[in-house]
C-alpha positions as CSV (number, residue, x, y, z in Angstrom):
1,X,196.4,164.9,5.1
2,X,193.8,163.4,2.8
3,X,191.8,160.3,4.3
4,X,191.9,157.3,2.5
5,X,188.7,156.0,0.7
6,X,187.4,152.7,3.0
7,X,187.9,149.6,0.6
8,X,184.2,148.4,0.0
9,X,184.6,144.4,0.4
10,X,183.4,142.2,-2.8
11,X,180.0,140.6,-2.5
12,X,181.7,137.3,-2.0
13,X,183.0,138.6,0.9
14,X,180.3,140.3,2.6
15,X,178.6,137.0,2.4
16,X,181.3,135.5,3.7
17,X,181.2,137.9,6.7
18,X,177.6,137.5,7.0
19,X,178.1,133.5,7.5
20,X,180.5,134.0,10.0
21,X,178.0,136.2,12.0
22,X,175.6,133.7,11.3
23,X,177.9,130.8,13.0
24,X,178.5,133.0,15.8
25,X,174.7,133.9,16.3
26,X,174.0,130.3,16.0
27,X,176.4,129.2,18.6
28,X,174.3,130.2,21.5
29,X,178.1,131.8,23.5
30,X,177.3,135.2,23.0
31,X,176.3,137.8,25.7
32,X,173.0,139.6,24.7
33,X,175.5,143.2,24.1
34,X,177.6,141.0,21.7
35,X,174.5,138.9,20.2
36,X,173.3,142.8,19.7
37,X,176.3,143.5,18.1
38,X,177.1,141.5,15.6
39,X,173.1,141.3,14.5
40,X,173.6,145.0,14.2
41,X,176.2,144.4,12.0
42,X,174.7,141.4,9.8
43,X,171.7,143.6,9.1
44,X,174.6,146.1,7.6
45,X,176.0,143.5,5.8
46,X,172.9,142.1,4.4
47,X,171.8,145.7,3.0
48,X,175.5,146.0,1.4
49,X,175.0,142.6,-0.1
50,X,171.3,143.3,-1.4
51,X,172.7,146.5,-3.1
52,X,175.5,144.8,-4.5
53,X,172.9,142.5,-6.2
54,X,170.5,145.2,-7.2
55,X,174.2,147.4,-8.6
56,X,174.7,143.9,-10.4
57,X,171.5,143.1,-12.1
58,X,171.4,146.9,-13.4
59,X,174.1,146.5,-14.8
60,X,173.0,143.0,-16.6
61,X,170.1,145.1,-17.7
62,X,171.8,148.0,-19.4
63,X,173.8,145.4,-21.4
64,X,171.3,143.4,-23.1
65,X,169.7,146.8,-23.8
66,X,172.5,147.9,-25.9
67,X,172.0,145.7,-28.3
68,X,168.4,144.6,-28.1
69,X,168.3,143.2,-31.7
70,X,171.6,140.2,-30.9
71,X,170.3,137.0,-30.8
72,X,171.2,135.4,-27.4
73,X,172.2,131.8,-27.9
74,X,172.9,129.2,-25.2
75,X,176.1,128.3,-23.8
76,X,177.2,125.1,-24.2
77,X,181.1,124.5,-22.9
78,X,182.0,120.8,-24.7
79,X,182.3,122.7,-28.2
80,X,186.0,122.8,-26.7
């Protein structure tokens, strides 16, 4: 039987995981093994989350290469 690929989580929530570590760090009611733990984990979280951003701003990158020569103009949302 083939094993399923793991679902990576969205970078909304990995953050999302990594303030809930956070809240559980912060509480002070964590045994030094758990406190271990789940700082173990936050750093794993926090190196997903970084190269989600990096993945992100490539890609931002290789857009506004493709067309070099567009003009960019600001957005302004009451033309609506």
């Amino acid at each position: 039987m083939a094993k399923k690929a793991a679902k990576v989580p969205s970078f909304e929530e990995t953050l999302g995981e990594l303030e809930s570590i956070v809240g559980r760090l912060e509480s002070g009611g964590l045994s030094l093994d758990e406190a271990l733990s789940e700082f173990e984990q936050g750093i794993k979280l926090a190196r997903q989350g970084q190269q989600q951003l990096q993945h992100a701003e490539q890609r931002v990158q290789i857009l506004l290469n493709e067309n070099a020569e567009a003009e960019l103009a600001s957005f302004d949302d009451e033309d609506d």
